[in-house]
C-alpha positions as CSV (number, residue, x, y, z in Angstrom):
1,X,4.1,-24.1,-7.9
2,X,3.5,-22.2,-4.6
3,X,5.5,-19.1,-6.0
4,X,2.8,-19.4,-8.7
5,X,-0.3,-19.4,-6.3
6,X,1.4,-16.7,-4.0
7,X,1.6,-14.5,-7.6
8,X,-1.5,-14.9,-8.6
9,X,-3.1,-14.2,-5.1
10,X,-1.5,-11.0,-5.8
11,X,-3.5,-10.2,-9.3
12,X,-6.9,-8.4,-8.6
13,X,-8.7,-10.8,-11.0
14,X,-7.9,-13.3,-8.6
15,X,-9.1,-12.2,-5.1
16,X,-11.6,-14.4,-4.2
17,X,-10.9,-16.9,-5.7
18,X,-10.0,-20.0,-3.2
19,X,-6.5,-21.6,-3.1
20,X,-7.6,-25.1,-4.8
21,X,-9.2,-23.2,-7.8
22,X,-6.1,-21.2,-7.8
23,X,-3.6,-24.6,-7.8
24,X,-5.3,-25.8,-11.3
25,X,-5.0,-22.5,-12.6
26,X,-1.4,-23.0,-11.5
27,X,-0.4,-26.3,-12.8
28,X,-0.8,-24.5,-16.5
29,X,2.1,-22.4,-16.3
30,X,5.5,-22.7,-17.0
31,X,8.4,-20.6,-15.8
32,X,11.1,-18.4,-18.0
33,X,13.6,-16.8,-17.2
34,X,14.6,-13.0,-18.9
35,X,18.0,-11.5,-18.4
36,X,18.5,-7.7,-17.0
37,X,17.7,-5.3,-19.3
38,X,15.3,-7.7,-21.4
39,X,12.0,-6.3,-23.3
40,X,9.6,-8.6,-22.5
41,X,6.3,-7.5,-23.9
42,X,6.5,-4.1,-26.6
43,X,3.5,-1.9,-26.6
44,X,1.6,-3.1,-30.0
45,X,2.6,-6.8,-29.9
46,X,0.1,-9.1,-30.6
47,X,-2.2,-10.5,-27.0
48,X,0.0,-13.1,-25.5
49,X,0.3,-14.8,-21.5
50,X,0.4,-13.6,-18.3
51,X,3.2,-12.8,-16.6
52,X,4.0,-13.5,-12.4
53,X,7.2,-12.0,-11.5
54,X,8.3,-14.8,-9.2
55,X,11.9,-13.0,-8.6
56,X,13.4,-10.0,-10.1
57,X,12.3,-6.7,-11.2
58,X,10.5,-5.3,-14.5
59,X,9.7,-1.9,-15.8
60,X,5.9,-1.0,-17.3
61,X,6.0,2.1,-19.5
62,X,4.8,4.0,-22.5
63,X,6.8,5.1,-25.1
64,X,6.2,7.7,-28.3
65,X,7.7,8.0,-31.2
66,X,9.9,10.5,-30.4
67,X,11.6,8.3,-27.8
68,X,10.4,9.8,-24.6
69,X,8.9,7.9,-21.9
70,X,7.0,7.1,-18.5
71,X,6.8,5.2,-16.6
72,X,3.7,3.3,-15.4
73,X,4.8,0.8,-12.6
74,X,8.3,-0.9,-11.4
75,X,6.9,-4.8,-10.6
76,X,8.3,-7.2,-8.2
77,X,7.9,-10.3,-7.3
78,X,4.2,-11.3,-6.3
79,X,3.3,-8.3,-8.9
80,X,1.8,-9.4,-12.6
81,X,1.6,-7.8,-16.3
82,X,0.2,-9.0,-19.7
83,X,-3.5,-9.5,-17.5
84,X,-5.6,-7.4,-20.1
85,X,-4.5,-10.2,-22.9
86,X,-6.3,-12.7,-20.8
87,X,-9.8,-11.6,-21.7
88,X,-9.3,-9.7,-25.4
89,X,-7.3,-9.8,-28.2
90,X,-6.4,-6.6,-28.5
91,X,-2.6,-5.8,-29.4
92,X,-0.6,-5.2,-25.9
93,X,-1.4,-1.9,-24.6
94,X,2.2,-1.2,-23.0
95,X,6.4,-2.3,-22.9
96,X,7.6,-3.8,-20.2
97,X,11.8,-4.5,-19.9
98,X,13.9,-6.1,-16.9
99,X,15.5,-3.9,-14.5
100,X,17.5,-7.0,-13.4
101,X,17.5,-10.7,-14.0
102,X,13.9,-11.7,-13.3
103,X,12.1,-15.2,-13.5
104,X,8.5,-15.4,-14.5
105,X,5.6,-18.0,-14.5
106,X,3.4,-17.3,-17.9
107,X,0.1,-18.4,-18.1
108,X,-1.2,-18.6,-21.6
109,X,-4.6,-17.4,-22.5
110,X,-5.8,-20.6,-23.9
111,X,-5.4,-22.3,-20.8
112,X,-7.3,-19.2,-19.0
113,X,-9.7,-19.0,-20.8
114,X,-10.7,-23.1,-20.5
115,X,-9.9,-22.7,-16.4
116,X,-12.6,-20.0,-16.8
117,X,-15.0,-22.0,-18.8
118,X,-14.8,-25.2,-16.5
119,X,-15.3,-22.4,-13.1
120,X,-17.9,-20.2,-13.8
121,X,-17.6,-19.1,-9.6
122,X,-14.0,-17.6,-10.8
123,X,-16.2,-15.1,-12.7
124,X,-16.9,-12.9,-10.2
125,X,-13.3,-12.6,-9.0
126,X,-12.5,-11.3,-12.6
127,X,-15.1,-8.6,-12.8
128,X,-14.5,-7.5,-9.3
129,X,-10.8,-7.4,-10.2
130,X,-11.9,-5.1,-13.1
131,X,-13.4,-3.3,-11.2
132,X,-10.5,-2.1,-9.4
133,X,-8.3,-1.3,-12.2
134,X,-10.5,1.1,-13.5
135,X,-10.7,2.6,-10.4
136,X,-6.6,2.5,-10.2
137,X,-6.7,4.2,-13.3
138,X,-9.4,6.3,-12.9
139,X,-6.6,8.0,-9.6
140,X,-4.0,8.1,-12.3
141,X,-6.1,10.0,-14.4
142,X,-6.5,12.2,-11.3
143,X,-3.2,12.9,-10.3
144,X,-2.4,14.0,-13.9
145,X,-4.9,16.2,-14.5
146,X,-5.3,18.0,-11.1
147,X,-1.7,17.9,-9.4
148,X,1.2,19.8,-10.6
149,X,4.2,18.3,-10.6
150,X,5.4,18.8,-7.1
151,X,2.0,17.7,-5.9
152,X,2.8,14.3,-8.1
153,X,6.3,13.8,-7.3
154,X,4.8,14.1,-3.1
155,X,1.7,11.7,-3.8
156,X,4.9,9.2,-5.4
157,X,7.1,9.5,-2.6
158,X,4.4,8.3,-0.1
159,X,3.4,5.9,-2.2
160,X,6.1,4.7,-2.4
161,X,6.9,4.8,1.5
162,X,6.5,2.2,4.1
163,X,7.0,2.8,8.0
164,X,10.3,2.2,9.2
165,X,10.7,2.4,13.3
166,X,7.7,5.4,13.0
167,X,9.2,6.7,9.9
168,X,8.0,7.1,6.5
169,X,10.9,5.5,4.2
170,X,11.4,4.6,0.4
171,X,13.2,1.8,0.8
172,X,14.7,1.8,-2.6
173,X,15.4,5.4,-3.4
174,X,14.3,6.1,-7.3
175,X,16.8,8.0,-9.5
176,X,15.8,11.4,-10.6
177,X,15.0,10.2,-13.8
178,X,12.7,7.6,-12.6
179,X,10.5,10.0,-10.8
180,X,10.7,12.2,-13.9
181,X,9.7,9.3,-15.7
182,X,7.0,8.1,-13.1
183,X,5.2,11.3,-13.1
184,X,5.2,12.9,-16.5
185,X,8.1,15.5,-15.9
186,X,11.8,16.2,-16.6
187,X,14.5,14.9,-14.3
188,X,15.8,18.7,-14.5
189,X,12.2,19.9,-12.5
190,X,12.9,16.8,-10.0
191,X,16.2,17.4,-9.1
192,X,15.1,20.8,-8.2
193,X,12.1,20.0,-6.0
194,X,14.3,17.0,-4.4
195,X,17.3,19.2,-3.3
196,X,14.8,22.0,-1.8
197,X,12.6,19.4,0.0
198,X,16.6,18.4,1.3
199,X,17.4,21.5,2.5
200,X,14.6,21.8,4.3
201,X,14.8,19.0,6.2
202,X,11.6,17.3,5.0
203,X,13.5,14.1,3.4
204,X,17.0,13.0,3.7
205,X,19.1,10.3,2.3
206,X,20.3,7.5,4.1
207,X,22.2,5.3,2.1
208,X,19.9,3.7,-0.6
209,X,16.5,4.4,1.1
210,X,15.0,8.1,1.3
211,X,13.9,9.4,4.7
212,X,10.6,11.4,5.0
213,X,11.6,13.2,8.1
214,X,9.0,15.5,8.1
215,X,5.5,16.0,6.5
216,X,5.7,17.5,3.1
217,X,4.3,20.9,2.5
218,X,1.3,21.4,0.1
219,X,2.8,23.1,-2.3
220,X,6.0,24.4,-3.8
């Protein structure tokens, strides 16, 4: 059950919200396990649980009908999906799918809803935690509208970054594709930034992680 607690420290809703009311919110979920490559949740499905990623990694994205794709957020353990369910019951509002074999605690929304009910002081976690997502999205919305591409794929890579020994690092080095994917472009486009940002000695490889050696230019 501590895997659980640690997970859903992580979920804004949750912030302030202290560790015993956390344990009975806890003791209501069960753990499954999905396989690599799984779908768990398809945009449109009816509202359903929510989802701690206590090991493994998932995929959130949007799809059209045409096939093509983007991609919202890669989740990892102590990350969560399926929170919006939790408080309407509107059909789920994006897919998510495996990346590899990943084991999840569910919460249903039944049981989240009475936890709710009998603690009326977890109230003001969940609107603060509201809060933030719209403001997460509200930067989204940002980056989209006023960036260009190369201005996304830069904001992406140090995002994406943590300091290494002074160093700005990706630890796991996306594919092309999954940049593409991440900020609304084509891996064609990425491939071409990447290898000029190469030769110029602002990033370089270094086995699966991507160096940020220098500071990226402003534009492109």
């Amino acid at each position: 059950m501590e895997d659980i607690i640690s997970g859903l420290k992580q979920v804004p809703y949750f912030c302030d919200v202290s560790e015993e009311t956390l344990q009975a919110l806890a003791s209501k979920a069960h753990v499954r396990t999905f396989p690599k490559n799984a779908v768990v949740i398809t945009e449109g499905d009816q509202a359903g649980p929510l989802y701690v990623i206590l090991s493994g990694k998932a995929r959130v994205f949007l799809s059209s009908a045409a096939g093509k794709e983007i991609t919202l957020s890669i989740q990892t353990p102590g990350s969560y999906f399926g929170e919006l369910s939790l408080l309407d019951d509107d059909p789920r509002s994006t897919s998510v799918m495996t990346l590899e074999k990943t084991v999840c605690g569910l919460i249903a929304k039944d049981d989240f809803k009475s936890w709710l009910a009998a603690r009326p002081d977890a109230a003001a976690s969940v609107i603060k935690g509201l809060t933030r997502r719209v403001r997460a999205l509200t930067e989204s919305t940002r980056s989209l509208a006023l960036f260009d591409v190369y201005g996304r794929l830069s904001r992406l890579l140090y995002e994406l970054a943590e300091d290494v020994d002074g160093c700005p690092t990706v630890i796991e080095r996306p594919s092309h594709q999954d940049i593409a994917s991440r900020i609304g472009s084509s891996r064609e486009m990425v491939s071409k930034i990447m290898k000029d940002l190469v030769s110029g000695g602002y990033v370089a490889n270094a086995g699966k992680a991507l160096l940020i050696q220098r500071k990226l230019p402003a534009f492109w």
